[in-house]
Backbone as CSV, one residue per row, in Angstrom:
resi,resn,N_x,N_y,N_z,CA_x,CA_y,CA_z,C_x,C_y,C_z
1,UNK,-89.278,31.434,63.059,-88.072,31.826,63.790,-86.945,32.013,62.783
2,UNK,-86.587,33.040,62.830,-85.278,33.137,61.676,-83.801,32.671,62.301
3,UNK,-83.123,32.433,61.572,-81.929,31.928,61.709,-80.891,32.621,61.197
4,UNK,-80.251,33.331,61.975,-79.191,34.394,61.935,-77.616,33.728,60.836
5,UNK,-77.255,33.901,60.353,-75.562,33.121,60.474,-74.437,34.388,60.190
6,UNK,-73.684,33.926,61.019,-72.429,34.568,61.103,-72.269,35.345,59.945
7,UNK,-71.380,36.342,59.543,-71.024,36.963,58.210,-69.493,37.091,58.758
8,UNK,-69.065,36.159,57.933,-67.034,36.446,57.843,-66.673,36.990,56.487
9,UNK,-65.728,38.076,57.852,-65.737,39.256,56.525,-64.713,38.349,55.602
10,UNK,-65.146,39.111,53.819,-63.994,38.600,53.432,-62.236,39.342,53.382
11,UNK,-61.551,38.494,52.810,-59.961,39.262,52.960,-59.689,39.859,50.926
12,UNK,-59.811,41.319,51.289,-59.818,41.619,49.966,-58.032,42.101,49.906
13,UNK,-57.469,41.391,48.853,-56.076,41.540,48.342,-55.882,42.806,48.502
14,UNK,-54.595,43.109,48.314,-53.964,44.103,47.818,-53.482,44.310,46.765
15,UNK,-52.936,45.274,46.167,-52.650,45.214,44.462,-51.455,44.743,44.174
16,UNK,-50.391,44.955,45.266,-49.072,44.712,45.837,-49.288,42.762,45.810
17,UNK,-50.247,42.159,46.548,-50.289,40.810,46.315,-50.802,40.346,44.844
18,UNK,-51.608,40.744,44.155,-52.085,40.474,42.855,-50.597,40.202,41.940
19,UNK,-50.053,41.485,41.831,-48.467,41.267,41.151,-47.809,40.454,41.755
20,UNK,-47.689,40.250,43.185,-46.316,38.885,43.820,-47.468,37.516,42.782
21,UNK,-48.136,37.692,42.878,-48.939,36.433,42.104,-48.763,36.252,40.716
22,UNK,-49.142,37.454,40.022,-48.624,37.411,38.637,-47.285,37.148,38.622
23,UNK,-46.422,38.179,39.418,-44.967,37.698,39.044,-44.649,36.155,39.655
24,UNK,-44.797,35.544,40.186,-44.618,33.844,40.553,-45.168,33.272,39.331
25,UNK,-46.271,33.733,38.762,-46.958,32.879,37.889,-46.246,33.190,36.119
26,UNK,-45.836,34.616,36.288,-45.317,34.184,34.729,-43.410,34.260,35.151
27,UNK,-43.250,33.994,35.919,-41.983,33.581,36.669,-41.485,31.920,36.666
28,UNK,-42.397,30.917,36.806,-42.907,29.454,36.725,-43.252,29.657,34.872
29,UNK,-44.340,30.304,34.373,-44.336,29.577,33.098,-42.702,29.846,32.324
30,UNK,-41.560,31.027,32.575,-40.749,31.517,31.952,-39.688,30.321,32.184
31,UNK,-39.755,30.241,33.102,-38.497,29.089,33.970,-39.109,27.355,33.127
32,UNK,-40.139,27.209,32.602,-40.630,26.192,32.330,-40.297,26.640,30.668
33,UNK,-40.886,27.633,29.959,-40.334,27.627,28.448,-38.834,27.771,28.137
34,UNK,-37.819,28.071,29.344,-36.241,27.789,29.105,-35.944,26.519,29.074
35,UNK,-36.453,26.046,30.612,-36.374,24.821,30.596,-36.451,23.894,29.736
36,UNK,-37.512,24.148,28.834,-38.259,22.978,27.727,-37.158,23.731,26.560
37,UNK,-36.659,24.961,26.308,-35.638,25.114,25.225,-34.581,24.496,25.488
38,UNK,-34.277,24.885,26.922,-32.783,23.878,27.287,-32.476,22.038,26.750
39,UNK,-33.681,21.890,27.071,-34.056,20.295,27.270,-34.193,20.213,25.288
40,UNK,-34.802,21.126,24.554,-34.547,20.477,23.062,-33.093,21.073,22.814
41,UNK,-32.743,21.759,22.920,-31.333,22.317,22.557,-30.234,21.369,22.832
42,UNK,-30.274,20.439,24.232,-29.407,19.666,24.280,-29.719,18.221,23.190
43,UNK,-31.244,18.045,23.618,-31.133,16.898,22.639,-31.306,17.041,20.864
44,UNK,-30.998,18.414,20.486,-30.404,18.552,18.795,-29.034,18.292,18.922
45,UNK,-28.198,18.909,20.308,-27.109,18.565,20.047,-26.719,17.009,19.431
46,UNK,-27.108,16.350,20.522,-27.096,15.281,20.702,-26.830,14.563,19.700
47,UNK,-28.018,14.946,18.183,-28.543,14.362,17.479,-27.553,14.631,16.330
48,UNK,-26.825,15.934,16.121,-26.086,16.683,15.652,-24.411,15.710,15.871
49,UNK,-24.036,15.412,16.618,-23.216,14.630,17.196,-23.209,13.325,16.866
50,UNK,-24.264,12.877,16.692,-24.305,11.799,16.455,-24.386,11.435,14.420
51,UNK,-24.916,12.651,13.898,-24.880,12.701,12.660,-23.889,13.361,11.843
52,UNK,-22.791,14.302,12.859,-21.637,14.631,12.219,-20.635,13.286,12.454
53,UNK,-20.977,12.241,13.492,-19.974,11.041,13.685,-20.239,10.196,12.253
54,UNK,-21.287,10.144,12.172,-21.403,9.094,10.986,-20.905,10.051,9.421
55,UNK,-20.867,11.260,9.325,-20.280,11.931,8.117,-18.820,11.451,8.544
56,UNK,-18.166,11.550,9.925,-16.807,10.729,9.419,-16.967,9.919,9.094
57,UNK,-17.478,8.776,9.709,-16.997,7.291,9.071,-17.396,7.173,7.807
58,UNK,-18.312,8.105,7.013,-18.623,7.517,5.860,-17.697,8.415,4.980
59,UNK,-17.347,9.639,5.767,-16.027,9.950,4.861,-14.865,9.047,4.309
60,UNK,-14.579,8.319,5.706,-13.300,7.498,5.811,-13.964,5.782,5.182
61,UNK,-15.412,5.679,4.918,-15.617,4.613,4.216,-14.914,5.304,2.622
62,UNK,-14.991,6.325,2.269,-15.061,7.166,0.804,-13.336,6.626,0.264
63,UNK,-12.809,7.270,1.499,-11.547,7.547,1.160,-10.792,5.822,1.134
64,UNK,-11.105,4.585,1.518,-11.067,3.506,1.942,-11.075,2.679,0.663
65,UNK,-12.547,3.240,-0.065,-12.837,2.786,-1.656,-12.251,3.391,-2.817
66,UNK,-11.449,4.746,-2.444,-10.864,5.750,-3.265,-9.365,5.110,-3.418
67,UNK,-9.277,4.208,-2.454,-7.416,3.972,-2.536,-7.682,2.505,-3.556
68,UNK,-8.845,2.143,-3.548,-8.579,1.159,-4.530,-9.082,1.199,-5.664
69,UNK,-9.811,2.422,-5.912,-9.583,3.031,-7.237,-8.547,3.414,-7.493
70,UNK,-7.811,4.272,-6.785,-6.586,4.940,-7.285,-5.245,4.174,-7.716
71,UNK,-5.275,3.073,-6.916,-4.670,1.873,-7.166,-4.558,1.174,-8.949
72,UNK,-6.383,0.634,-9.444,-6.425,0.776,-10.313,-6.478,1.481,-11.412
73,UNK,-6.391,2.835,-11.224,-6.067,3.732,-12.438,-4.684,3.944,-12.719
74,UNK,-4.025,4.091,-11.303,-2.867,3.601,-11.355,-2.132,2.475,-12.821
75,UNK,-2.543,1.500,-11.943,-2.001,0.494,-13.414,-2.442,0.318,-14.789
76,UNK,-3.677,0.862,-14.719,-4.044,1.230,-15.804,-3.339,2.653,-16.699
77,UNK,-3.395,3.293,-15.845,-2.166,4.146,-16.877,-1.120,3.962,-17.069
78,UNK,-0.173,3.139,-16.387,0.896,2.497,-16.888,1.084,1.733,-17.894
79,UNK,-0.099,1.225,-18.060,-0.218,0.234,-19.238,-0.496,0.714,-20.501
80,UNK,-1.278,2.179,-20.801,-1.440,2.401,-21.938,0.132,2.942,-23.003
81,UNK,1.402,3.556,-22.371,2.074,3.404,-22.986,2.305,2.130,-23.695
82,UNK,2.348,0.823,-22.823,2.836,-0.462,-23.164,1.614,-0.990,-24.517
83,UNK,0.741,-0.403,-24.003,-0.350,-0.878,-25.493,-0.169,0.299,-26.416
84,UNK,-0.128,1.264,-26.435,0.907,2.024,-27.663,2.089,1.306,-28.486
85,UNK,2.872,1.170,-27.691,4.193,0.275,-28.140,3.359,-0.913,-28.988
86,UNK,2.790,-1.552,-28.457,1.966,-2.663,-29.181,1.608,-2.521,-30.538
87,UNK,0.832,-1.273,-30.284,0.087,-0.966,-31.824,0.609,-0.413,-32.609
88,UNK,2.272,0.137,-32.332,2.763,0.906,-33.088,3.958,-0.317,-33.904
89,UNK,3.593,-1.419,-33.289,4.312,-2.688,-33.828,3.956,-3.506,-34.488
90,UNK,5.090,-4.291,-35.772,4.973,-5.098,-36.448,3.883,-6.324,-36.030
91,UNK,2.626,-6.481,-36.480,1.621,-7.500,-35.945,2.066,-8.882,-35.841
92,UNK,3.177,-8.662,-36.744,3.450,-10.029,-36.522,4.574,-10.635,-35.445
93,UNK,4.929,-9.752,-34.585,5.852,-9.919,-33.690,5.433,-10.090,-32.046
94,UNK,4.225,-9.801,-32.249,3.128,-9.369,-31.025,2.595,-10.593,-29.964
95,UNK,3.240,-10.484,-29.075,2.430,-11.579,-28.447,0.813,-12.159,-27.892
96,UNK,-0.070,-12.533,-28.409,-1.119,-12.691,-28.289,-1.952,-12.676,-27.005
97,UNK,-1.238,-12.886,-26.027,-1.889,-13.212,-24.948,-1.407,-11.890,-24.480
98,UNK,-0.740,-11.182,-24.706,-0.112,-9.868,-23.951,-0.814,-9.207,-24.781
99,UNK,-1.561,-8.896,-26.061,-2.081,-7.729,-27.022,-3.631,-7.893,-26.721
100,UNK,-3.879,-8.968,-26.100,-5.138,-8.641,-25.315,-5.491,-8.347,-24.000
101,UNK,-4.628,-8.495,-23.216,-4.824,-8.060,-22.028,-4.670,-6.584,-22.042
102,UNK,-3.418,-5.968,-22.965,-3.193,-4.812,-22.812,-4.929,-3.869,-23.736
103,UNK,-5.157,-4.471,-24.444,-5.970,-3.987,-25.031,-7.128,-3.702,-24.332
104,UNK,-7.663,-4.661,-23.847,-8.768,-4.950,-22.898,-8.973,-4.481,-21.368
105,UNK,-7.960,-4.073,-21.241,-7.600,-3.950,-19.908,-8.615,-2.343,-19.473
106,UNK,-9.234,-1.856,-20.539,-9.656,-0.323,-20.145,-11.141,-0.922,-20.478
107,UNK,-11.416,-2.127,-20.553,-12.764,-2.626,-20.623,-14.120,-2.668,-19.026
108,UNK,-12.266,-3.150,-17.892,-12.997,-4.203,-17.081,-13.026,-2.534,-15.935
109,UNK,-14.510,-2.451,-14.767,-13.902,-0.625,-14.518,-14.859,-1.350,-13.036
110,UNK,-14.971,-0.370,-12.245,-15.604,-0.050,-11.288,-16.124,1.137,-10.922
111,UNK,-17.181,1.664,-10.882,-17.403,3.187,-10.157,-17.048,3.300,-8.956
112,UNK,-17.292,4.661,-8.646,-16.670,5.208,-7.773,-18.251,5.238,-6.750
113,UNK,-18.803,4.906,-5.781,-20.142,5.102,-4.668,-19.804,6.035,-3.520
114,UNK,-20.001,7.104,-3.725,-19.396,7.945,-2.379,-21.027,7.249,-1.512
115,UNK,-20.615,7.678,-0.090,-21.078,7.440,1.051,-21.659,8.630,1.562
116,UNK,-22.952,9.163,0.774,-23.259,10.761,0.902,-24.437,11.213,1.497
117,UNK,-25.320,10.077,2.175,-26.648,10.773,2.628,-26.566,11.389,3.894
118,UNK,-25.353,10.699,4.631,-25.338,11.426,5.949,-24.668,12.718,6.109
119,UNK,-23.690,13.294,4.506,-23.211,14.626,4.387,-24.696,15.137,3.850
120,UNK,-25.700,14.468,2.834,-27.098,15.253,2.529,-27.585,15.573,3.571
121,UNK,-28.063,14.771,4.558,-28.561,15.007,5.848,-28.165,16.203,6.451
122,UNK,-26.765,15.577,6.832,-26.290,17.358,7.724,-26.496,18.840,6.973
123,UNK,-26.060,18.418,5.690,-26.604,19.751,4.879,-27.596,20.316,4.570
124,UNK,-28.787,19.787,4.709,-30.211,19.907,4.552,-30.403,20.500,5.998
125,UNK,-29.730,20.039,7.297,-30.015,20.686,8.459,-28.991,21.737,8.800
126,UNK,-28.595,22.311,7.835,-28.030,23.711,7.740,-26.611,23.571,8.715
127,UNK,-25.899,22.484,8.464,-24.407,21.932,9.896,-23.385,22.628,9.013
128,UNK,-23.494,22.605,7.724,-22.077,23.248,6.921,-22.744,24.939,6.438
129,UNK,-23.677,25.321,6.518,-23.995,26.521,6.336,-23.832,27.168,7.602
130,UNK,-23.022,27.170,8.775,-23.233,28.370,9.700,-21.939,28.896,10.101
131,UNK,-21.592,30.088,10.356,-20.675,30.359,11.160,-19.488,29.523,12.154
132,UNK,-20.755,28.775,13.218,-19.963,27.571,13.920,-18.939,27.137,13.275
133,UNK,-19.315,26.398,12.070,-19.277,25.318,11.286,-18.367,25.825,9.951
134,UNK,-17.924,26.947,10.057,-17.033,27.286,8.857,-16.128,26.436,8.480
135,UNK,-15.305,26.432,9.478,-14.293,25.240,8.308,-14.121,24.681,7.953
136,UNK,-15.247,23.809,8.893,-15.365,22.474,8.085,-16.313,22.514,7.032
137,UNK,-17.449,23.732,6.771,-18.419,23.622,5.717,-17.500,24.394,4.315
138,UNK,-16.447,24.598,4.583,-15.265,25.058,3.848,-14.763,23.493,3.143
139,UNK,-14.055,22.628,3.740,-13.921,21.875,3.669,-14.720,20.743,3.166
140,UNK,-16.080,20.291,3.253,-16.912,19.739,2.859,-17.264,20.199,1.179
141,UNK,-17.444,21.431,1.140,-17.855,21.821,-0.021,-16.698,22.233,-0.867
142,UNK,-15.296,22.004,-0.929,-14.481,21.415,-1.784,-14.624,19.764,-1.966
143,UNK,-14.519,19.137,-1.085,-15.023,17.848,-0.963,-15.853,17.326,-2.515
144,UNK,-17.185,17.792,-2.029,-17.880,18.156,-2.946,-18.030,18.162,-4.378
145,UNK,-17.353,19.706,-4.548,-16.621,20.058,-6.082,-15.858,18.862,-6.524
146,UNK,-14.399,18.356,-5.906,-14.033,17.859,-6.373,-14.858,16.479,-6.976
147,UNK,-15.629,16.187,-5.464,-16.650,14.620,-6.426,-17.289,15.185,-7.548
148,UNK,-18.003,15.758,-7.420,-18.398,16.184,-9.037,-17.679,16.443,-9.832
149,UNK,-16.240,16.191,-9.870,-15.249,16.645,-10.840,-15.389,14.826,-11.058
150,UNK,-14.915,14.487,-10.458,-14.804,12.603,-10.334,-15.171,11.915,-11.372
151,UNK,-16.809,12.397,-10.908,-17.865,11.925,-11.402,-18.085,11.897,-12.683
152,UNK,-17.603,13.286,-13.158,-17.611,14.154,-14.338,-17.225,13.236,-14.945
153,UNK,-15.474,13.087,-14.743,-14.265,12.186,-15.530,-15.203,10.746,-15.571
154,UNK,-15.593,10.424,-14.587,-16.198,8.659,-14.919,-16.961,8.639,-15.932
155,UNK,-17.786,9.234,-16.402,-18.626,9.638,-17.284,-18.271,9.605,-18.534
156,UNK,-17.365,10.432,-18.827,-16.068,10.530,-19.719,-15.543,8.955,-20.374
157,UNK,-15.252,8.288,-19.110,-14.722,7.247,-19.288,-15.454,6.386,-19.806
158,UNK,-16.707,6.024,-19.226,-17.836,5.131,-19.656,-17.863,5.542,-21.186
159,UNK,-17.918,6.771,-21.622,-18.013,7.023,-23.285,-16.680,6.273,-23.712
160,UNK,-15.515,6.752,-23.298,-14.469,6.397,-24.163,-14.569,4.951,-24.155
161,UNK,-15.249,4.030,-23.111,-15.051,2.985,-23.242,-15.834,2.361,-24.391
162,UNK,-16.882,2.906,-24.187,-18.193,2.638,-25.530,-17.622,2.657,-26.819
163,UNK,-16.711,3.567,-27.163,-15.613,4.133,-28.186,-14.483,2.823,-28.448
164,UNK,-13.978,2.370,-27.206,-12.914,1.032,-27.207,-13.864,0.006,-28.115
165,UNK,-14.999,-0.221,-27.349,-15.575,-1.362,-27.312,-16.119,-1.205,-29.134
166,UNK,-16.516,-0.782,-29.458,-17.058,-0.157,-31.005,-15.659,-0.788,-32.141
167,UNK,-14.699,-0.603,-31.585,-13.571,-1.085,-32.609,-13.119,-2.335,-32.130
168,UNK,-13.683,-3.038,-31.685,-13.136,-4.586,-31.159,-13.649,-5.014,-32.935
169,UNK,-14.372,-5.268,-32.806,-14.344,-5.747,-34.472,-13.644,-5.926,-35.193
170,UNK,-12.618,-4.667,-35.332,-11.863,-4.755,-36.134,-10.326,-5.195,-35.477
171,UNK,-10.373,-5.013,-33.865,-9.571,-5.335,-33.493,-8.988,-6.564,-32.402
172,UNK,-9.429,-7.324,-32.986,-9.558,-8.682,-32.535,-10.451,-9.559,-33.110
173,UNK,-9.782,-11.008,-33.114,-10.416,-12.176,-33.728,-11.529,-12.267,-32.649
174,UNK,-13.065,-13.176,-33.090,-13.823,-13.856,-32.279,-13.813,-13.896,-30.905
175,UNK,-12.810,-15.515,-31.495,-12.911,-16.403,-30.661,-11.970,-16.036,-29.342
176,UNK,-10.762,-15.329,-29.480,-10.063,-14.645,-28.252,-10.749,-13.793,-27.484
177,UNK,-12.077,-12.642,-28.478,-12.660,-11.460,-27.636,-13.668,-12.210,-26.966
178,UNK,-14.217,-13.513,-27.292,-14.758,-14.132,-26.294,-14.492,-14.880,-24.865
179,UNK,-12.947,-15.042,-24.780,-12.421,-15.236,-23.986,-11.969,-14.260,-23.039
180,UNK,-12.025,-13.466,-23.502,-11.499,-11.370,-22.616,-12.902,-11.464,-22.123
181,UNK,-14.224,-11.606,-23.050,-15.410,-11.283,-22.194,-16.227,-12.034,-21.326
182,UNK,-15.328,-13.570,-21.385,-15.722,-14.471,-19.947,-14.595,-14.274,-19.143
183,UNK,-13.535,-13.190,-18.994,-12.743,-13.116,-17.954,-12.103,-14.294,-18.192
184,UNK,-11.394,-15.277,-19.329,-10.705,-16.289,-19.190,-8.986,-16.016,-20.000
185,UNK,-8.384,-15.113,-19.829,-7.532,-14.215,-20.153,-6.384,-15.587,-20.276
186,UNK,-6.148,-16.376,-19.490,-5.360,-17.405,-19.217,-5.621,-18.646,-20.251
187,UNK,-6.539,-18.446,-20.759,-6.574,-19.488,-21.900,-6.524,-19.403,-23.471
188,UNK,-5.823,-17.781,-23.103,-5.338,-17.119,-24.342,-3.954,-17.559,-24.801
189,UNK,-3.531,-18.045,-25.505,-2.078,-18.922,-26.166,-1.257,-17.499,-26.225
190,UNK,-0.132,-17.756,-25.610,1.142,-16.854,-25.772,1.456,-17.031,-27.121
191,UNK,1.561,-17.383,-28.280,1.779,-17.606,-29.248,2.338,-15.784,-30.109
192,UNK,2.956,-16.070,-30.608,3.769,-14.548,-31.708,3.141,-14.834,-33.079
193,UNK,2.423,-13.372,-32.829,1.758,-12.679,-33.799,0.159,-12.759,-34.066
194,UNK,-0.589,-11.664,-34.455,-1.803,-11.544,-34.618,-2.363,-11.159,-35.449
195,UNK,-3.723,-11.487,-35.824,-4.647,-10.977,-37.163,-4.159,-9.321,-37.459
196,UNK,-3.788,-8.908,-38.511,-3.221,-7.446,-38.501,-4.903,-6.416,-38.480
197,UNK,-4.940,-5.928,-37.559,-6.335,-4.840,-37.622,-5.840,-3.857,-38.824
198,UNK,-7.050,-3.543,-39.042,-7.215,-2.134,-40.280,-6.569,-1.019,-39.610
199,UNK,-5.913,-0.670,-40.399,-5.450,0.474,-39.688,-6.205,1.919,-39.385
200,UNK,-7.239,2.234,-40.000,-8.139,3.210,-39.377,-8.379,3.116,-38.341
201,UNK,-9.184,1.652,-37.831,-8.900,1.145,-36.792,-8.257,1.170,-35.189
202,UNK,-6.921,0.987,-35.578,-5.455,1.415,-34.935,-5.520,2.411,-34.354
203,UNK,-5.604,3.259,-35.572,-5.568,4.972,-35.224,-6.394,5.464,-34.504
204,UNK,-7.676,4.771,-34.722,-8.628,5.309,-33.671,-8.728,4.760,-32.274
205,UNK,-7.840,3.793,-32.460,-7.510,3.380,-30.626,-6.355,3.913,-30.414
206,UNK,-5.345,4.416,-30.823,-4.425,5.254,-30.304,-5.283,6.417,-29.619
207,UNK,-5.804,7.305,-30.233,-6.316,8.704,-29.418,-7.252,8.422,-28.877
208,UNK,-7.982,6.694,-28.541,-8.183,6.525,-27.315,-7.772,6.263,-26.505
209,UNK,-6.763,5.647,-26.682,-5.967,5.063,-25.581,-4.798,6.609,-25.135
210,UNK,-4.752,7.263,-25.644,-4.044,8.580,-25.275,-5.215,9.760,-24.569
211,UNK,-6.609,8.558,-24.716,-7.389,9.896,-24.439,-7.402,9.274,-22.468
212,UNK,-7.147,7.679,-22.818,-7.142,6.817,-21.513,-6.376,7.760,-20.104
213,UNK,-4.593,7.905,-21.060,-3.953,8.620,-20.083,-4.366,9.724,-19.230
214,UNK,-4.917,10.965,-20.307,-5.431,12.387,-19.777,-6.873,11.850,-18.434
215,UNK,-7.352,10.904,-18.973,-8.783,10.625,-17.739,-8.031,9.967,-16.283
216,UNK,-6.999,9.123,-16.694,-6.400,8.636,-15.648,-5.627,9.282,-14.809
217,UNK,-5.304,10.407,-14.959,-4.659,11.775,-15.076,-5.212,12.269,-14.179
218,UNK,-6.313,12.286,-14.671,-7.635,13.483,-13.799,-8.181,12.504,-12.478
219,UNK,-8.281,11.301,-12.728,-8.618,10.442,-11.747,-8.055,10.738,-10.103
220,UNK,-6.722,10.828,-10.743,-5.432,11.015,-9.467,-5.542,11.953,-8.940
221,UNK,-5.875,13.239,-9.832,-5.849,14.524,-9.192,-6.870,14.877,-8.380
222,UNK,-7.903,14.181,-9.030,-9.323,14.277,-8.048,-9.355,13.508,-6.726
223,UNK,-8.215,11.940,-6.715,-8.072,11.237,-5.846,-7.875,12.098,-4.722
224,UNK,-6.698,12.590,-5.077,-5.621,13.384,-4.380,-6.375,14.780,-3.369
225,UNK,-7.040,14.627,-4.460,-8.043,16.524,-3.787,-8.931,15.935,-2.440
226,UNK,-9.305,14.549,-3.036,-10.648,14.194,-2.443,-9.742,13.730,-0.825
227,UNK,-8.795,12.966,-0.981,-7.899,12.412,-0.116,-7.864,13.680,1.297
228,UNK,-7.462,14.938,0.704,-6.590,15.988,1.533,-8.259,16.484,2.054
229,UNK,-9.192,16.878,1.459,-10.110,17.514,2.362,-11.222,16.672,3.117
230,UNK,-11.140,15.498,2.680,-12.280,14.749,3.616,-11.064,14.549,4.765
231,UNK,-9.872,14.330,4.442,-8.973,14.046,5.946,-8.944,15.559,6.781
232,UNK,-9.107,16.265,6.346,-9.135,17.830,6.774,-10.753,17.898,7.695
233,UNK,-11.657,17.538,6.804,-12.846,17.379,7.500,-13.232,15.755,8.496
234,UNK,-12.372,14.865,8.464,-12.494,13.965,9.968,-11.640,14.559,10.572
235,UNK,-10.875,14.723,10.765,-10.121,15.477,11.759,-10.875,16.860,12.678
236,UNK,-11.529,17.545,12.280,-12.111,18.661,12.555,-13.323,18.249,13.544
237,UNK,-14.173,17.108,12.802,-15.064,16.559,13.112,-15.117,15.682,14.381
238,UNK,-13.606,14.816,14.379,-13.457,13.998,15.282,-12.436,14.679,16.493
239,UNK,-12.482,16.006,16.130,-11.953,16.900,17.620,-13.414,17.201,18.321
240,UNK,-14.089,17.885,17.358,-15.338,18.659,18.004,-16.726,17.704,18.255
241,UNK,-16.595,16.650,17.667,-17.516,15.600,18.495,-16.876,14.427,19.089
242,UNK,-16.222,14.330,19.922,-15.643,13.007,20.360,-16.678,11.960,21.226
């Protein structure tokens, strides 16, 4: 006995439905690859924001450590006239405890540590190279220049000091330059007058100590540079990311 079964016809599309299908379907994936751009785009911002905040503060850490350099170059160039006067004087009139401090005084230094991985950072992610970002990547990269000018001069200095330090020999007793080099400056006797140095000597700490002024010179100016554009660049920074 055979067994019949139904036949339901099938429902063959139209070409008109095939496209409403395609178009829903690459309609959903399009709306899903904005979506997923939207969704990283906000969170670079994000990230961007959060890494131009920390280039301020480590600007304003820069400028924080710069005032107390500038401070000490400061008095340090004031002083090398007064140690001129010194050396250009009768040795025996000289007060001892004052002809070493003044002397010594271009011994004791500090560098300068800028606060720079989070300006490397942003720069490596292209934040001061764009259009957006002109003025302040204007600003940054004087910044910049000038630290490498800084840097330059410290450099400078570390030699001339090598140069100071080379004529202590001749310019100073022992037992006092051992007291300048435990920092015990106070247990140096005020007493008038001192071992007379050689005068080659002399001479060759004069045009260091004149070479002291011109670096201390440059110190300020670089202070000064460094001062005006990192404040140029928090300001910029701390409008456009608050």
């Amino acid at each position: 006995m055979e067994v019949h079964h139904p036949h339901h016809p099938t429902h063959k599309k139209k070409w008109s439905e095939y496209i409403i299908e395609f178009v829903m379907l690459f309609t959903a994936v399009t709306l899903g690859f904005f979506a997923e751009n939207i969704r990283e785009h906000i969170s670079e911002n994000e990230k961007k924001a959060e890494l131009m905040k920390i280039v301020s503060l480590d600007l304003q850490r820069d400028l924080n450590q710069l005032e107390f350099h500038k401070k000490d170059y400061s008095t340090k160039f004031n002083t090398c006239d007064s140690l001129m006067f010194v050396l250009n004087a009768d040795p025996k009139t000289i007060n001892t405890s004052t002809y070493y401090r003044l002397l010594c005084n271009h011994l004791g230094y500090w560098n300068f540590n800028p606060n720079d991985k989070s300006r490397n950072d942003a720069d490596s992610k292209g934040y001061f190279r764009n259009a957006e970002n002109a003025e302040l990547a204007f600003y940054i990269s004087k910044y910049n220049f000038f630290l490498l000018d800084f840097k330059t001069i410290e450099d400078e200095a570390t030699r001339n000091r090598f140069k100071l330090q080379d004529e202590m020999g001749e310019m100073t007793e022992a037992t006092y330059f051992n007291k300048v080099a435990m920092v015990n400056f106070e247990s140096i006797p005020h007493t008038i007058g001192i071992k007379s140095p050689s005068q080659s000597a002399t001479k060759r700490v004069k045009y260091i100590t004149l070479n002291w002024k011109h670096l201390y010179h440059g110190f300020a100016f670089d202070i000064d540079s460094l001062n005006f554009y990192a404040n140029k660049a928090i300001y910029l920074i701390n409008k456009e990311y608050k």
